[in-house]
ZASE-837748 format. One record per residue: x, y, z of N, C-alpha, C, O in turn. Coordinates in steps of 0.05 Angstrom, whole numbers, plus 5000, padded with zeros to 4 digits. Layout:
N
XYZXYZXYZXYZ
...
***
This chain:
239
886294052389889194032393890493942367889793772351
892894112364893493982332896793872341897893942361
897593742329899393482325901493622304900893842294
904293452298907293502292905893092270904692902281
906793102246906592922227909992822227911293022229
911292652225913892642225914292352200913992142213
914692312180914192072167917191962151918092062131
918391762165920891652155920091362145919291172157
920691392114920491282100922991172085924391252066
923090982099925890802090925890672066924290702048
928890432068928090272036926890052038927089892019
925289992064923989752069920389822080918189712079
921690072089918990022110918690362114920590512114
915390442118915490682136914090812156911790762161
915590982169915190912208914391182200915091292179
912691292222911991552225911391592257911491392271
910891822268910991942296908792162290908192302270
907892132312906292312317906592482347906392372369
907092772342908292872366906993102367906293222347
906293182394905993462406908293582423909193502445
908993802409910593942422913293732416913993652393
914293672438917393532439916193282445918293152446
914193112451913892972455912492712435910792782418
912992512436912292272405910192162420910592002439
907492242411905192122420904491762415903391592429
905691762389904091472379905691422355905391592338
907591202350908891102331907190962310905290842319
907490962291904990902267907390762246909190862234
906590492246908190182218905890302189903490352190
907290312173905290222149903690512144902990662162
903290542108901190762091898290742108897290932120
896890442107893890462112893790562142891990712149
895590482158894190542184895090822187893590972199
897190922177897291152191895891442166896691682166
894291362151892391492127889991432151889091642162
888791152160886491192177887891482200887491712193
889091402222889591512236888091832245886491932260
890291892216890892282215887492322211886392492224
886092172194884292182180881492252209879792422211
882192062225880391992242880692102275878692142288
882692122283884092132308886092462315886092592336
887592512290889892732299888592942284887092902265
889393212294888793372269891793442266893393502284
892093422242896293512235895693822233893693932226
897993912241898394242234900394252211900094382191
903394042220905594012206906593852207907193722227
907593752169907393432164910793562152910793782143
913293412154915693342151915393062137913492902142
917193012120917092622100920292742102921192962101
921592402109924692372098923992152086922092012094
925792112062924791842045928191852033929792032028
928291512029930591472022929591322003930091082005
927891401978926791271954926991551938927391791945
926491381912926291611891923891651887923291801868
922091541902919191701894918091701922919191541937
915991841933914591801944911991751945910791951935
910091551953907691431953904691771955903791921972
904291691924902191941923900891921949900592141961
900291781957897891841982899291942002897792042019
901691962009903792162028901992472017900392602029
902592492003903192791986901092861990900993101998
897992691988895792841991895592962015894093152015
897092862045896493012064898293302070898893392092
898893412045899593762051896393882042895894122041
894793682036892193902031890893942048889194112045
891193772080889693752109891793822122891893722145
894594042112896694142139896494462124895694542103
897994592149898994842152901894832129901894922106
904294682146906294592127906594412123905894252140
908094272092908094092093911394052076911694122053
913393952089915594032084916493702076915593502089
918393682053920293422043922393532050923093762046
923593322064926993362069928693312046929093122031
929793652047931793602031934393802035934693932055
936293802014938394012017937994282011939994422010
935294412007934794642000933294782034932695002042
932994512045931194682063932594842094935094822093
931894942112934195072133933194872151930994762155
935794862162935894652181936894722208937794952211
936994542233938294682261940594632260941594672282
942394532242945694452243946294392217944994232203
948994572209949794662188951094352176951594152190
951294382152951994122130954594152126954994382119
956994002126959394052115959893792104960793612118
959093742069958393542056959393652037959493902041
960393582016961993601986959193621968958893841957
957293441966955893291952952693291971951493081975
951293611983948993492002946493451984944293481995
946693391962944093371946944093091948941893011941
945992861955946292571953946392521987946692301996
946192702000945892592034944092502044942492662055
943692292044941292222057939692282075940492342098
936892272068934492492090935792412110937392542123
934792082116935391952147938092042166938592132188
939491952139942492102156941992452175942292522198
940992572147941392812160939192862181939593052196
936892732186935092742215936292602235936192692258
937592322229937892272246940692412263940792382287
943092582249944192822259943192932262945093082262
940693122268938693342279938093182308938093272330
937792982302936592802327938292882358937892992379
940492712341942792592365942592962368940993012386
943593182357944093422359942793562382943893672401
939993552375937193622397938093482426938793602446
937993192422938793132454940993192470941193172495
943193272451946693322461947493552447949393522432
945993852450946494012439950194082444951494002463
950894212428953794312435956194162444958294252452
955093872441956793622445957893432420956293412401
960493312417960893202401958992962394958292832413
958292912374956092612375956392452349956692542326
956392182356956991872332954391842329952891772347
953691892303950591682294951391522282953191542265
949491192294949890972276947490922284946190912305
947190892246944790812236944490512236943390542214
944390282239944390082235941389922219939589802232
941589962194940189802179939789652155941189462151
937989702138938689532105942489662104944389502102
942589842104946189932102946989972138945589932158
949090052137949290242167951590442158953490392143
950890642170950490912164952290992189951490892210
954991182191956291232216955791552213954791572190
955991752222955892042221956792092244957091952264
957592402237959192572256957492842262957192972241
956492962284955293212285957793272312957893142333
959493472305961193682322959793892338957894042331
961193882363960594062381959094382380957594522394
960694432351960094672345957094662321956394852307
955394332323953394342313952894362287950894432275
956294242274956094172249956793872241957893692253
955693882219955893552206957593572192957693772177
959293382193962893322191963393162162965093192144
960692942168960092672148960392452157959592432180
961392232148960992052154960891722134962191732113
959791512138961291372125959391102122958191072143
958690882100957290772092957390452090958490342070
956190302109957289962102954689782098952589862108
954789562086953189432086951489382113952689422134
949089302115948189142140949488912143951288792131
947788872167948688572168947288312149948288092145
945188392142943388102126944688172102945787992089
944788452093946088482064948188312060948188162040
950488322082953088232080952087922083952687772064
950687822102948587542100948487422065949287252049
947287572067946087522028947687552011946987461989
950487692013951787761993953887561989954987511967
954487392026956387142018954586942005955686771990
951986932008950486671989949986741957950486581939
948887001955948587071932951687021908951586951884
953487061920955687041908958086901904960086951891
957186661921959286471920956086231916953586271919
957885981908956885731899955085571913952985461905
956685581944955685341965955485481993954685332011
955985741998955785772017951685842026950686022013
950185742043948385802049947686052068948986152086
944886112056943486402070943186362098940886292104
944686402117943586272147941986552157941886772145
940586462187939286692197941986872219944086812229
940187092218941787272241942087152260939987102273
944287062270943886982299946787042318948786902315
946587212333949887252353950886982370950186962394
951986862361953186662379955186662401956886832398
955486522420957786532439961086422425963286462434
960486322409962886262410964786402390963986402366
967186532395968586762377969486612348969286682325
970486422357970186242324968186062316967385892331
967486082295964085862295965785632288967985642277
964185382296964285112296962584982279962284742281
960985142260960285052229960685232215961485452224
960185172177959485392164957985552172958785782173
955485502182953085732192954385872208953786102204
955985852225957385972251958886152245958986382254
960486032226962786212218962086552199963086772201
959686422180958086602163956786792182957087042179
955386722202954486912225955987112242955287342248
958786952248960287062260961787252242961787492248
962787172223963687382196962687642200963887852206
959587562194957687872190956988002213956188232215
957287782237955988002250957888092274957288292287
960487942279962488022294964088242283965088442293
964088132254964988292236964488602233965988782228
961388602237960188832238962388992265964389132263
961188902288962188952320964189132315964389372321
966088942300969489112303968989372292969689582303
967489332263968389542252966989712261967689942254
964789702279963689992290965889992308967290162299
966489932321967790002349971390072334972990192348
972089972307974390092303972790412294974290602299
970690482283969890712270969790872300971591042304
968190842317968591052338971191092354971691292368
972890872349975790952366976091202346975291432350
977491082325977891282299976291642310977691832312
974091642314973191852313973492092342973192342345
974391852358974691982390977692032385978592242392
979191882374982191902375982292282357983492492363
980192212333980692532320978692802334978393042329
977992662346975392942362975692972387974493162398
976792852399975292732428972592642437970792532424
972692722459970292572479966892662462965592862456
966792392459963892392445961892292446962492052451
959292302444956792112448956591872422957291902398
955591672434954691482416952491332418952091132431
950291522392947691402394948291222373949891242355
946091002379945690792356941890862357940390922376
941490812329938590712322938890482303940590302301
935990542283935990312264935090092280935390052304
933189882256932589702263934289402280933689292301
936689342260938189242275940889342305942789192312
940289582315940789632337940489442365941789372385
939189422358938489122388940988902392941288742410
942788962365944488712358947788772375949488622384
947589162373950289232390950389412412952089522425
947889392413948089562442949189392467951089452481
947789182469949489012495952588902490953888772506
953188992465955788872453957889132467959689032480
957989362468959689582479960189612507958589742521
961989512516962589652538962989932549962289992572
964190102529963190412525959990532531958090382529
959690802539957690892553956390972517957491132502
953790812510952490892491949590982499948590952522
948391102479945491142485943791032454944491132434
941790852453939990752437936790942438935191002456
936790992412935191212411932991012376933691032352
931290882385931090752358928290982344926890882327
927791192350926591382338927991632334926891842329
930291602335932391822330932292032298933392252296
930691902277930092032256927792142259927392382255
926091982268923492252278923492422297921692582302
925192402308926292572335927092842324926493062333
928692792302929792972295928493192261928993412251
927193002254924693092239923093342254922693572245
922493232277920293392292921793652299920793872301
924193612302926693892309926394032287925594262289
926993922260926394012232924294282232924894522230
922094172236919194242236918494602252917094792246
920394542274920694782288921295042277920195242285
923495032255924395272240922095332226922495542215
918895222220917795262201914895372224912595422216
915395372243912795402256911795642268909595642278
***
């Protein structure tokens, strides 16, 4: 039986999927385990990489010599939903899988990707199954680190969502800053986007996702494999 390779390679970390057919067999952290893996366990037919680095880790590369295809995401390659980008040689892989993603599950429907991680990442894929664009903000630890890194006295506190809407220390207030802070501005970005489109889906992924999904009252859907989801959609045009 041969296997779908899907490998998202972020600016921290990289996750990979392993899928048959439409389905994600086994999520794979980390180069060594998922080099044992393929090696021992799957046979790949077709290996897909999104990487949001400027290089990718030679030992990636060696596995197009154990596939059928072996495809890097990029702006040259054909895709299931058209690009309407100024600039798609600077779009990011993730971005643009994880629009393939949301796309695959809500075909022919308006749909909000938010990416939520080292940055967060908002995108637009239209009904008519094009990508619109979209728009770029710090995370939340970034914004964390950027009030310590840059001012004198203020300290690095941890992530943490508090109850109370105004904090009752520095730490509180710095928390609440970044991360209420965050809240609004997604939730002013999707008004914004329903007010100009209408009725639309809103997937969140990304690592820090866990932080706004229970925060919306709005009908969302959390999809935290939404780039390999849509990797593996990728893969299809080539098979």
């Amino acid at each position: 039986m041969t296997y779908n390779l899907c490998i998202d390679i972020g600016n921290t970390k990289i996750k990979s999927g392993i899928f048959r057919n439409n389905s994600l067999i086994e999520l794979i952290f980390g180069l060594d385990e998922l080099l044992e893996k393929i090696s021992r366990q799957y046979q790949i037919k077709n290996c897909i990489i999104s990487s949001t680095r400027k290089t990718i880790p030679q030992n990636i590369k060696k596995i197009k010599y154990i596939t059928e295809n072996f495809i890097i995401l990029s702006d040259k390659i054909n895709l299931p939903i058209k690009i309407d980008y100024s600039t798609p040689k600077t779009l990011g892989r993730d971005r643009i899988a994880a629009a393939i993603g949301a796309n695959s599950l809500f075909p022919n429907q308006n749909c909000i990707v938010i990416d939520a991680g080292t940055c967060i990442t908002y995108d637009f894929v239209d009904k008519k199954n094009i990508f619109r664009g979209g728009n770029i903000s710090p995370g939340i630890y970034m914004r964390l680190k950027a009030m310590h890194d840059y001012t004198s006295n203020l300290p690095l506190v941890d992530l943490v969502v508090n109850d109370n809407i105004l904090g009752k220390s520095t730490e509180e207030a710095l928390q609440n800053g970044a991360i209420r802070g965050t809240f609004l501005e997604i939730s002013s970005f999707i008004q914004l986007i329903l007010d100009k489109y209408g009725s639309s889906n809103v997937i969140f992924t990304g690592g820090d996702a866990k932080y706004f999904v229970n925060y919306f009252k709005s009908a969302i859907f959390a999809d935290q494999n939404l780039v390999l989801v849509g990797l593996n959609e990728i893969i299809k045009k080539y098979e």
